[in-house]
MARKOLLUM-678303 format. One record per atom (N, C-alpha, C): residue in one letter; x, y negated, z. Coordinates in steps of 0.1 Angstrom, whole numbers, plus 5000, padded with zeros to 4 digits. Each point is the difference from the previous one (the first is absolute). Example, Ala and Ser with C-alpha at 12.3 -4.5 7.8 and 13.67 -1.06 7.14 Angstrom:
BEGIN
a513250575078;a499149885000;a500949885000;s499649894993;s500949895000;s499249895008;
END
This chain:
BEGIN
x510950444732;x499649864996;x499549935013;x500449875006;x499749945009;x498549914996;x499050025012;x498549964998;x500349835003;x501249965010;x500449875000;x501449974999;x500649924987;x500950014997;x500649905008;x499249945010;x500849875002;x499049975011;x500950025015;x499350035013;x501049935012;x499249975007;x500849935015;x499750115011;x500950025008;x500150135010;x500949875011;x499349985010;x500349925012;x499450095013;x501249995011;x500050105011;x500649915010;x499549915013;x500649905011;x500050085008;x499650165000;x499750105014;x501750025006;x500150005006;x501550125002;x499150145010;x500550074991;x499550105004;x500950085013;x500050065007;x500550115010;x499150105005;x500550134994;x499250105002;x500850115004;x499350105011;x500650105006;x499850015014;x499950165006;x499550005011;x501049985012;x498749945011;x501049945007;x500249815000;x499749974986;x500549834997;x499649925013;x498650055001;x499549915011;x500549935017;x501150154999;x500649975011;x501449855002;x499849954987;x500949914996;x499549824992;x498750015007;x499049894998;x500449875005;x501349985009;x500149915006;x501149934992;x501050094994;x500849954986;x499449964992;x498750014995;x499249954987;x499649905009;x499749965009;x499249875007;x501249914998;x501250045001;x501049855004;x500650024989;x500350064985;x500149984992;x498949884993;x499150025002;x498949914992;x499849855013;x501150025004;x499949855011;x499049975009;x499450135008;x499049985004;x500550055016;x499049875011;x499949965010;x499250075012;x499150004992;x498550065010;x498850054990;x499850135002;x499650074989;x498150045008;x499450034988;x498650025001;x499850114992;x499850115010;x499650164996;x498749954999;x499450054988;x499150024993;x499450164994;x499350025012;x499550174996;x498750025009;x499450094992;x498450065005;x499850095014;x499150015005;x499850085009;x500450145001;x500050064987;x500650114998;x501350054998;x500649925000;x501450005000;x500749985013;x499249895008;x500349985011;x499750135012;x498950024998;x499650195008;x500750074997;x500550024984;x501050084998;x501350015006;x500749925004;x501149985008;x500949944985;x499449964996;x501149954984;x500749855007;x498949895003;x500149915005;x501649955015;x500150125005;x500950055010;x501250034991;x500150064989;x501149964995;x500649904997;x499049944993;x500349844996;x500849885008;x499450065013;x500549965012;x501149995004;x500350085001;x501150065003;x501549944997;x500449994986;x500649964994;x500649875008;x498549884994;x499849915007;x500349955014;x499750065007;x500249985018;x502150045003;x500250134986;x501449985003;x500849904998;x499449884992;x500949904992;x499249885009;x499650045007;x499349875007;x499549924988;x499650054993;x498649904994;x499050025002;x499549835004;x498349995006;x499050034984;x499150055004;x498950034994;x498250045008;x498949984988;x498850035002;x499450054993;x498750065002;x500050124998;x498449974998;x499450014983;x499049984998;x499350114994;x498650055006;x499750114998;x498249994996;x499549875001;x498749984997;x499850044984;x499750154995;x500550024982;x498650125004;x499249944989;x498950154996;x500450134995;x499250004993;x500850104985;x500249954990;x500049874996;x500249924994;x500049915001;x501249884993;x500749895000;x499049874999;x499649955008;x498949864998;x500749905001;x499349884995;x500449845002;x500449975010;x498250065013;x500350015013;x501350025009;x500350134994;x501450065010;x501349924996;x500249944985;x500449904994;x500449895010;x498949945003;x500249875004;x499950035021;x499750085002;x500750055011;x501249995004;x500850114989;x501450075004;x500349854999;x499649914993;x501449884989;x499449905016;x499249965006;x499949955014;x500950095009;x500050114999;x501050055012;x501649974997;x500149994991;x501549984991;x500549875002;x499149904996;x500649915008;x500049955012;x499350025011;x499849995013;x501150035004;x500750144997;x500950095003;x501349964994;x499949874987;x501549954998;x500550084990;x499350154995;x500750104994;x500049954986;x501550074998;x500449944982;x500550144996;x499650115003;x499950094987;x499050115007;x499850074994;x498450084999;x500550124998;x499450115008;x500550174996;x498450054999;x500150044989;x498850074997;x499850155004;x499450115005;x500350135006;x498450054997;x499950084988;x498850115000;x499549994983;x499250035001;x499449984984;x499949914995;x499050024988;x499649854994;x499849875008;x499250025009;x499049855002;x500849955009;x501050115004;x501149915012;x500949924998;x500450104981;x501149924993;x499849874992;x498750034999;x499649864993;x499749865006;x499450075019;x500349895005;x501049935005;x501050065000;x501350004999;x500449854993;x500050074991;x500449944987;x499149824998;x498550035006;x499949904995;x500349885010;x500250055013;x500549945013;x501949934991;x500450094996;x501349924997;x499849884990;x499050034993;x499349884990;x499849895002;x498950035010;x499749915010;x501349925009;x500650055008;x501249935005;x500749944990;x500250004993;x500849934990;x499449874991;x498550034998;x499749894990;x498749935007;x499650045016;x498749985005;x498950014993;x498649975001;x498949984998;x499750125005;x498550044992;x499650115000;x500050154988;x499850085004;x500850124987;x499049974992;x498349934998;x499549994987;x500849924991;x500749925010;x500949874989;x501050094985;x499650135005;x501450094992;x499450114998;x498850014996;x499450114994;x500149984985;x500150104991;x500050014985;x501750025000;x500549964986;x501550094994;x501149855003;x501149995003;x500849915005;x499549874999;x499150005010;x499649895011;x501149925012;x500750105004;x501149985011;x500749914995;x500049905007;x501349924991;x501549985005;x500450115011;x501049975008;x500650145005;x500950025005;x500150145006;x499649955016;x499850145006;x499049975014;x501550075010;x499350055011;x501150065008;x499950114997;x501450095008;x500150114993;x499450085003;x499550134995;x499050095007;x500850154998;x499850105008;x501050134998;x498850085005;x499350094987;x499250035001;x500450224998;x499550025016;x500050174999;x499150034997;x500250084989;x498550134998;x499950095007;x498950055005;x499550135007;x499050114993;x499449914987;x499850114991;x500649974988;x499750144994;x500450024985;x498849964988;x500249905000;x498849944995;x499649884990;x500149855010;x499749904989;x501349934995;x501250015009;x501149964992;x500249855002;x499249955012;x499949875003;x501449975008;x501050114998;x501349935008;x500849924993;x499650014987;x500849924986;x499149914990;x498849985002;x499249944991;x500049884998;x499849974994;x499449845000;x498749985001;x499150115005;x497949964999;x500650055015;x498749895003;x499050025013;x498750034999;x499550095002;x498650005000;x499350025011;x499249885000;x499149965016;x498649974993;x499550065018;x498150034992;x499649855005;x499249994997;x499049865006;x498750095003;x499750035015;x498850065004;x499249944996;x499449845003;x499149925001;x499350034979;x501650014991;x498950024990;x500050084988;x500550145014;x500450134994;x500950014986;x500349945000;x501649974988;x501449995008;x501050064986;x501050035005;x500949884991;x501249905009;x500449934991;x501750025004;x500850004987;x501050005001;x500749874997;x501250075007;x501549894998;x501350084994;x500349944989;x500750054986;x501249895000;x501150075007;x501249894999;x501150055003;x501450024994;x501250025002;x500449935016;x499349874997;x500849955015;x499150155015;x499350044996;x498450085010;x501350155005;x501350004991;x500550165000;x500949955011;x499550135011;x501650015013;x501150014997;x500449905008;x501950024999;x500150134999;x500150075008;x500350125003;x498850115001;x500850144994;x498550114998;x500750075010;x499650095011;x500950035013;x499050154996;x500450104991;x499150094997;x501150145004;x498750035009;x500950115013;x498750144999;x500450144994;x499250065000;x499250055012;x501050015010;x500250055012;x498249965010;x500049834991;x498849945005;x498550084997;x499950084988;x499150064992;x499350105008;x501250085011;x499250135001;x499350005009;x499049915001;x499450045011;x498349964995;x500249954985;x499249984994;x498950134999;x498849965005;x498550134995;x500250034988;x499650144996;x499750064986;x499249914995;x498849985001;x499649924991;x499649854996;x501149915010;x500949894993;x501350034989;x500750135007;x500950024991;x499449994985;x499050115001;x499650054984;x499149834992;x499649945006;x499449874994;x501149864999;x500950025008;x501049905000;x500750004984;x500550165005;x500950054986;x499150024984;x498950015005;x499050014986;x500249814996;x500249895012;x500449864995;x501250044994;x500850055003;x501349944992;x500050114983;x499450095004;x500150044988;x498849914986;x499749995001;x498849894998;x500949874996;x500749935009;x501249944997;x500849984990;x500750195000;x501150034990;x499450004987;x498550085001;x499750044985;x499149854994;x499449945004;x499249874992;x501549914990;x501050025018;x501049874991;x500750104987;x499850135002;x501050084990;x499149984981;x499049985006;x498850034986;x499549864996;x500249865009;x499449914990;x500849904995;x499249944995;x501149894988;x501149925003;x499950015009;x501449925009;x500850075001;x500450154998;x500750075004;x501249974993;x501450025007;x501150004996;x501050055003;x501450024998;x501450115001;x500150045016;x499949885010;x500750015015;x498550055005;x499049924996;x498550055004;x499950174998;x500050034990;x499850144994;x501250095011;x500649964997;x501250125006;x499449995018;x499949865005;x499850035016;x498450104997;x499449974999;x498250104997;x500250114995;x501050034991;x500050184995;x501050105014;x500749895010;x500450055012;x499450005009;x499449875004;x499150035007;x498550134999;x499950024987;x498850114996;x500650175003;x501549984997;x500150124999;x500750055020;x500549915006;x499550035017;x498650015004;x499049884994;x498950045008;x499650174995;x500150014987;x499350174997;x500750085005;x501250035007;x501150075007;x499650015015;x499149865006;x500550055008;x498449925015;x499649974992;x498349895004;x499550165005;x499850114994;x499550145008;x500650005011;x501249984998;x500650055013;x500149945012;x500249844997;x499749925010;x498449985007;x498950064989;x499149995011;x499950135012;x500350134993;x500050125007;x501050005012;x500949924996;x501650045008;x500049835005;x499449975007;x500349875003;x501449985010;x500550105005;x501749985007;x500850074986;x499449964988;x501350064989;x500449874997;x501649985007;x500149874995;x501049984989;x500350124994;x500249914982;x498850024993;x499450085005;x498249934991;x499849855005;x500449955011;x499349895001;x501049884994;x501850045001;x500549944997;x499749984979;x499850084997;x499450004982;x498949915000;x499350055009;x499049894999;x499949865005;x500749965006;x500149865007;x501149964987;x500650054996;x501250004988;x499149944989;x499250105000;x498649974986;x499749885003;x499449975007;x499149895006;x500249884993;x501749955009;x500549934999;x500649954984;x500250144993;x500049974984;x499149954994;x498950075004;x499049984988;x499549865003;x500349955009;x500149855008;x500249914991;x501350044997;x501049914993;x499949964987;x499550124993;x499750054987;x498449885000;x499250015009;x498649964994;x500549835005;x500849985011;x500249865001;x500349894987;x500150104993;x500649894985;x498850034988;x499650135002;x498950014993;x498649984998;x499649995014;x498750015006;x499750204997;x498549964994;x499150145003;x499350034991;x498650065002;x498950024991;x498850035005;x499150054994;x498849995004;x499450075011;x501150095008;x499550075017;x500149885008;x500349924997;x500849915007;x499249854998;x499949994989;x498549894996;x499150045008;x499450145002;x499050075002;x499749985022;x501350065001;x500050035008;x500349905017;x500049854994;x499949865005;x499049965006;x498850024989;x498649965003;x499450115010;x499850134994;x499750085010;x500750035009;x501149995001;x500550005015;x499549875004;x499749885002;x500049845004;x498450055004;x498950054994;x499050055004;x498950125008;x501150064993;x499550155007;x500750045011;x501349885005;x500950145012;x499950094993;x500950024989;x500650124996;x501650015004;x500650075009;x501549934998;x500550024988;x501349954996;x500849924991;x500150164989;x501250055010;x500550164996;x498750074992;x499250075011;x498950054994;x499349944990;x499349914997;x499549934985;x501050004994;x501249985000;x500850084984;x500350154998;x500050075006;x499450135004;x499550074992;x498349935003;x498850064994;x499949934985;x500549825003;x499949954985;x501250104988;x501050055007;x501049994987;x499950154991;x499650124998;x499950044992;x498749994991;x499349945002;x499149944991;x500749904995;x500249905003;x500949894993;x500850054989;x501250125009;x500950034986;x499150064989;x498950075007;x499450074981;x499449874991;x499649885011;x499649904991;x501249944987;x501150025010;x501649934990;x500550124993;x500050115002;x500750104992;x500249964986;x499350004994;x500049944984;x500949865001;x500249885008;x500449894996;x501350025003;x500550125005;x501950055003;x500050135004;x499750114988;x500150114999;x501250095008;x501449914992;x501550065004;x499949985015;x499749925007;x500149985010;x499650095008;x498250054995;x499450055008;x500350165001;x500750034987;x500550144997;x501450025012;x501149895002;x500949965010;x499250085010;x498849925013;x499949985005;x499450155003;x499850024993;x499150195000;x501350115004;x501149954990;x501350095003;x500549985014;x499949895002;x500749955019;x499250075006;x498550055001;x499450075009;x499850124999;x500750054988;x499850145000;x499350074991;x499149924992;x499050054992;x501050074988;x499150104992;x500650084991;x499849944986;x500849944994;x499249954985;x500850074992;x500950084999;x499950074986;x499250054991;x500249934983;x498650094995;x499049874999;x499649945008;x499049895001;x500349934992;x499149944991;x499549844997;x500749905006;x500649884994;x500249885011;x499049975008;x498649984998;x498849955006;x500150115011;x500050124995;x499750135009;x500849985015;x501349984992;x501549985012;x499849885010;x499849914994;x499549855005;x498950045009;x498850055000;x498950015006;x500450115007;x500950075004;x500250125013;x500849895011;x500449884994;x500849925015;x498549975004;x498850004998;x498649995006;x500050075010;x499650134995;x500250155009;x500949995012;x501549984994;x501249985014;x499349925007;x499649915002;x499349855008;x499050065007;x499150084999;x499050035004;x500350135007;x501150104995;x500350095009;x500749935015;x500649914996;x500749945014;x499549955009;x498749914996;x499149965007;x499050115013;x499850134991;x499550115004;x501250025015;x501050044993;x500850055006;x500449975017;x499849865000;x500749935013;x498649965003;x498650034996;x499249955006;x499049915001;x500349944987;x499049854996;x499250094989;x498749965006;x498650034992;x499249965001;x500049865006;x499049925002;x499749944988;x499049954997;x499449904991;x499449885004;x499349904983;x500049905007;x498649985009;x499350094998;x498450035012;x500350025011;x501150095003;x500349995016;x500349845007;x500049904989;x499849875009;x499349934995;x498450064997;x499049944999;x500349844983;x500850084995;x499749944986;x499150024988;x499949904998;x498150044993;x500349934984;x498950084993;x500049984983;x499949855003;x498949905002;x500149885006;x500949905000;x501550105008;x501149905003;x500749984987;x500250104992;x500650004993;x500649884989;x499149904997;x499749924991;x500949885008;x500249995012;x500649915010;x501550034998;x500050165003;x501350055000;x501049984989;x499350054988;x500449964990;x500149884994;x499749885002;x500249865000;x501149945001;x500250065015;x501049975009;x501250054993;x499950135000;x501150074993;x501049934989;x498749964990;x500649984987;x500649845001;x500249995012;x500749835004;x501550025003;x500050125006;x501350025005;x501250024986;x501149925004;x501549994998;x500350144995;x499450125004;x500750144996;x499050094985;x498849935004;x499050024986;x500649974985;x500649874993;x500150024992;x501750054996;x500850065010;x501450094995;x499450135002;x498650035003;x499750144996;x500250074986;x500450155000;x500350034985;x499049984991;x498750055007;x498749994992;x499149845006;x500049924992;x498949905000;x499050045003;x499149945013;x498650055004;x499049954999;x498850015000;x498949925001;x499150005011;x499449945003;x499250015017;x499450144997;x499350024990;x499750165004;x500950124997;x501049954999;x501250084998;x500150055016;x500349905007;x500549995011;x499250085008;x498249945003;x499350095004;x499650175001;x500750024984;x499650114997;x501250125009;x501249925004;x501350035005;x499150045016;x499549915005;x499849935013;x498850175000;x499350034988;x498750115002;x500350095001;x501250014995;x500550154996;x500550085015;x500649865012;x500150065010;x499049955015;x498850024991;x499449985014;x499450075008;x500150124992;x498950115006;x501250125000;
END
């Protein structure tokens, strides 16, 4: 029986995936009509010698490009309105994004920007954009937030520790240029927090009320690579069909939440990341098997699913019983690859809580949660992992 009988599934990405792709970045540049291109990637990518690929391509087709690398660990207004000064100075009319989130996002919002001017507050909240921008071809380097296909940007505003997004079909890259090959050189433990995002990803869009036929089927694939193979790619970081499953995942459970949104790791995990410097990955991490025991009851079948994909044993069990061991799975995985931090290791306090939760219960992904919450609902979520 379908939870939505009557659903819109829109996809503007073209996808291209496989190892190797990257070596063929200069065909995706003059397909999308583009002139003079603006790499867009972090310091870490660039040390890494990732950046030199990108290059590469480029310099063989004789297209000019620049090369913007002023990126924290996260995506600001700041670096925003930087890259989108260098972009035009530089004449550039399409944008390659290269590394994780905050690179892809400012990617993304640089193409925004080129396209309809002002500034990216003008286009924060859900289809604000009123135009398509230029094109952006955005590589991932982790297995993670899936920002090669999305439609959200999420950018912090330091000055007032809030995080504001931009929610727009026109915001999604031409092109997803998703190359495993890029992955392995990723640390264990970005792997294991990146991939704890996308799984996080697959399972919120799989379990709340927005869920539907194309949604469901990308999140039960995407779930059943990450539990295959997220062990492996943190321990075996040159296993590259672990990484290729996982960049595979990533990218699905991408797809899947782009039409759905999320739930409440994800409400949760906005504010406290926006104030605590928690990164992204990790705060869903620690938030989500608390979360799921909060929802187990508001989508049982699901959470019984989601127990079987990891391995857990439910023959014999109760539905509640069966449903509540995908808890267990979540928390053995977390063990597994290495996340045990909590939310005290960054100085969050009973105090904040009431802030936290405020905030939370504002966000877009709170009310397609399975279970309806209440501020001390939420808190009580936020207690359970603090210590």
């Amino acid at each position: 029986m379908l939870v939505n009988d009557q659903f819109r599934y829109e996809m503007p990405t073209k996808i291209e995936f496989g190892a190797g792709k990257v070596a063929h970045l200069a065909q995706y540049v003059t397909e999308v009509k583009g002139n003079r291109v603006l790499i867009v990637g972090d310091l870490g990518v660039l040390h890494a010698g990732i950046i030199e690929r990108i290059e590469t391509p480029l310099k063989k087709a004789n297209i000019p490009y620049q090369i913007f690398s002023e990126i924290g660990t996260e995506a600001t207004i700041e670096s925003v309105a930087n890259a989108y000064r260098v972009a035009r100075e530089m004449h550039c009319d399409v944008v390659v994004g290269v590394g994780g989130g905050s690179s892809l996002d400012i990617a993304k919002s640089v193409g925004v920007l080129l396209g309809n001017g002002g500034e990216i507050r003008d286009y924060v909240g859900l289809d604000k954009v009123p135009a398509p921008g230029k094109p952006v071809i955005a590589i991932p380097t982790t297995a993670g937030t899936g920002s090669e296909i999305t439609r959200f940007s999420v950018l912090s505003d330091k000055t007032e520790k809030a995080k504001l997004s931009v929610g727009s079909m026109f915001n999604c890259p031409a092109v997803a240029l998703v190359d495993p090959e890029l992955t392995l050189t990723l640390p264990p433990h970005l792997t294991a927090t990146t991939g704890m995002d996308a799984l996080t990803h697959a399972l919120e869009s799989y379990v709340n009320k927005e869920t539907q036929p194309i949604s469901e089927a990308l999140s039960l694939e995407a779930m059943k690579r990450i539990a295959s193979s997220l062990r492996l790619a943190v321990v075996q970081g040159e296993n590259l069909n672990a990484r290729k499953d996982m960049l595979l995942a990533s990218t699905m459970a991408a797809m899947a939440f782009n039409t759905t949104r999320l739930g409440l790791a994800h409400s949760l995990a906005i504010p406290l990341g926006a104030k605590f410097n928690i990164p992204h990955g990790l705060v869903n991490a620690i938030l989500l098997p608390e979360v799921m025991r909060f929802n187990v009851i508001g989508n049982p079948h699901k959470f019984i699913e989601i127990a079987h994909i990891f391995g857990e044993q439910i023959d014999g069990l109760t539905d509640r019983e069966a449903a509540e061991k995908s808890v267990s799975a979540i928390r053995k995985l977390n063990e597994d690859i290495g996340i045990k931090q909590k939310l005290s290791d960054f100085n969050v306090k009973e105090e904040d809580l009431e802030e936290v939760a405020q905030e939370a219960m504002l966000s877009g992904n709170t009310p397609i949660n399975p279970v309806k919450p209440t501020i001390e609902d939420l808190k009580n979520i936020c207690r359970a992992v603090m210590e």
